[in-house]
C-alpha positions, 0 to 999 in steps of 0.5 A, a space after each residue: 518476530 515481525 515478518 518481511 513482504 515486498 511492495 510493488 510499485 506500480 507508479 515506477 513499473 509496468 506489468 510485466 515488470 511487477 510481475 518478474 519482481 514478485 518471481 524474485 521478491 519470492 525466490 529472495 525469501 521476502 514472505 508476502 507482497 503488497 500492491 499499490 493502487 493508483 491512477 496516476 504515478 505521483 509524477 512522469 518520471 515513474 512513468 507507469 500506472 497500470 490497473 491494478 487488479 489486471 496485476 493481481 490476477 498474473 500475480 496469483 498465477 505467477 507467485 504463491 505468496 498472500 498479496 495485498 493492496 496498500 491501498 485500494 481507495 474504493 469511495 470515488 473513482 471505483 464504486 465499493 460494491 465494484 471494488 468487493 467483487 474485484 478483491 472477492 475475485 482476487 481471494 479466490 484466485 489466491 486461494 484465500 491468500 488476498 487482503 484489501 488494503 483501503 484508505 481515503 484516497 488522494 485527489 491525484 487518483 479519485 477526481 478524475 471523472 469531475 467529482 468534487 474532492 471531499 474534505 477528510 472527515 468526509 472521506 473518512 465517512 464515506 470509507 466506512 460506509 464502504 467498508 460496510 457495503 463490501 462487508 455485506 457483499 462478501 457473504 455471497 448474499 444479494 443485498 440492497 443498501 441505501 445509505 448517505 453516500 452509496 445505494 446498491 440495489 439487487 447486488 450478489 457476488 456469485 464468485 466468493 472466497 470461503 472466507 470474508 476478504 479482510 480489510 485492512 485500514 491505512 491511517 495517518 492521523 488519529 482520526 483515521 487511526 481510530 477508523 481502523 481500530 473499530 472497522 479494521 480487520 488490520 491497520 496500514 499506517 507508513 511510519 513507524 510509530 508506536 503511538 500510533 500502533 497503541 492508538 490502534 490496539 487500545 481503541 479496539 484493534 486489539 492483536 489484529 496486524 498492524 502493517 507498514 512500509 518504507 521505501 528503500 534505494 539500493 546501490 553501490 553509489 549511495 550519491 547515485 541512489 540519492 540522485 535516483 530517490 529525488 528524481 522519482 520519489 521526491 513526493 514522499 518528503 512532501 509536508 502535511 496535506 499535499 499528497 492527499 490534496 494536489 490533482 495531478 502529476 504535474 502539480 508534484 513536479 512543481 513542488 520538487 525543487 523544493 526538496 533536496 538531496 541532502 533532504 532525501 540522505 537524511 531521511 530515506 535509506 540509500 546505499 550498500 549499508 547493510 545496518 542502515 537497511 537493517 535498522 530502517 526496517 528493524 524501527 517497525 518491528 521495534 515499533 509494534 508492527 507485525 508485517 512490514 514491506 519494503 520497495 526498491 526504487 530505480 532500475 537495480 531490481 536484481 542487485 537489490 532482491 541479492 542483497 536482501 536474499 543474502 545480507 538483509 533478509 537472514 538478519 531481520 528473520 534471525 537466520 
């Protein structure tokens, strides 16, 4: 049975926002949390983008359960023997209950101090010399690297949990699929595709967790929430390549007339219908995954957390 955490969005909330619904995410029953990591929100309307590891830190003292980023892009704008002793502090503070979701990044993000923007299969490369240089940092051993994309002189993390971080690989497409398979310690990927999670076990992942996400937006009004999902999270029917290539907020918000509200019906799980609910999160389980996180868009935190607690959640646990 696949288990079910909630996917804090930090491009929508403030703070003290994620931290209050982490409290609720827990009290509803919801067995994990994911975390966003960004320097942006993909538009104006969402309207927040706090540092994420300054969340982190509230969150383990607030919550007790695991937490993970999904995902964390340690290449460009945050070097990846930073980003080992950012998420290497974060386990301990967990108490072991941390994972580093990483990926390639998106330009919105990770061009932000003038550094060229690499094509994919050069941001696949260098995440996998990332993946290496924290690897050798969570022993706890000084080390020096020197490798194509990164250098590292003299470097020991002091503050180590007892175990390595795992890190979880995000993938989209085959090649990073394939990444995850033979560096992952677990695959991210955001749709609930059983060919991609065969791509995953049979190129090396074997019975590591496979995770996912979907985004949902609870109401009463299911026209009101449709209107609520095109107007902040619009970006997320975006095609091909454009979340990972286009620089800034602004650049998103020129592409929203482009998607509609019966583009929005059609795809995204909007409304009071507990089988539609149901059945958006059931495909992943269906699909192979082992966890699966969801995320209330707009303002109806409390009703959303009840309505999971009460009606979704019990069917999706077999309770």
């Amino acid at each position: 049975m696949a288990e079910y955490g909630y996917f804090l969005a930090t491009e929508e909330f403030g703070p003290a926002e994620l931290v209050e619904q982490a409290r609720m995410a827990e009290q509803a029953g919801f067995e994990s949390l994911w975390i966003s990591d960004h320097f942006h929100p993909w538009n104006s309307a969402q309207g927040q983008s706090p540092f994420v590891w300054s969340v982190i830190g509230a969150l383990a003292e607030a919550v007790s359960l695991p937490i993970g980023t999904a995902v964390t892009c340690p290449t460009l704008r945050i070097h990846p023997a930073v980003v080992a002793q950012a998420a290497a502090t974060s386990a301990v503070m967990t108490g072991g209950r941390f994972r580093l979701g990483v990926g390639s990044g998106e330009a919105l993000n990770e061009h932000i101090l003038g550094t060229r923007w690499p094509p994919t299969h050069v941001r696949l490369d260098m995440l996998e010399e990332a993946v290496q240089v924290m690897r050798q940092l969570f022993t706890g051993e000084e080390i020096n690297h020197y490798g194509k994309h990164y250098t590292v002189e003299n470097a020991r993390l002091y503050t180590v949990p007892d175990e390595p971080v795992p890190i979880d690989i995000s993938g989209f497409g085959s090649k990073a699929t394939s990444l995850a398979s033979r560096v992952g310690d677990g695959y991210i990927t955001m749709t609930p595709d059983p060919a991609l999670v065969t791509r995953f076990r049979k190129g090396g992942g074997g019975s590591k967790p496979v995770s996912g996400g979907l985004k949902v937006c609870y109401g009463a009004d299911r026209d009101e929430a449709v209107r609520t999902v095109r107007r902040l999270w619009a970006n997320q029917l975006l095609p091909g390549e454009m979340g990972q290539i286009l620089p800034s907020p602004r650049h998103f918000e020129q592409l929203e007339p482009l998607i509609t509200e019966e583009q929005v019906a059609d795809a995204m799980v909007c409304g009071d219908d507990v089988d539609a609910h149901v059945a958006g999160l059931s495909a992943f389980a269906e699909a192979g995954f082992d966890r699966v996180y969801v995320n209330q868009i707009g303002p109806d935190q409390r009703g959303f957390f009840d309505f999971y607690r009460t009606k979704v959640l019990p069917q999706l646990q077999g309770g």
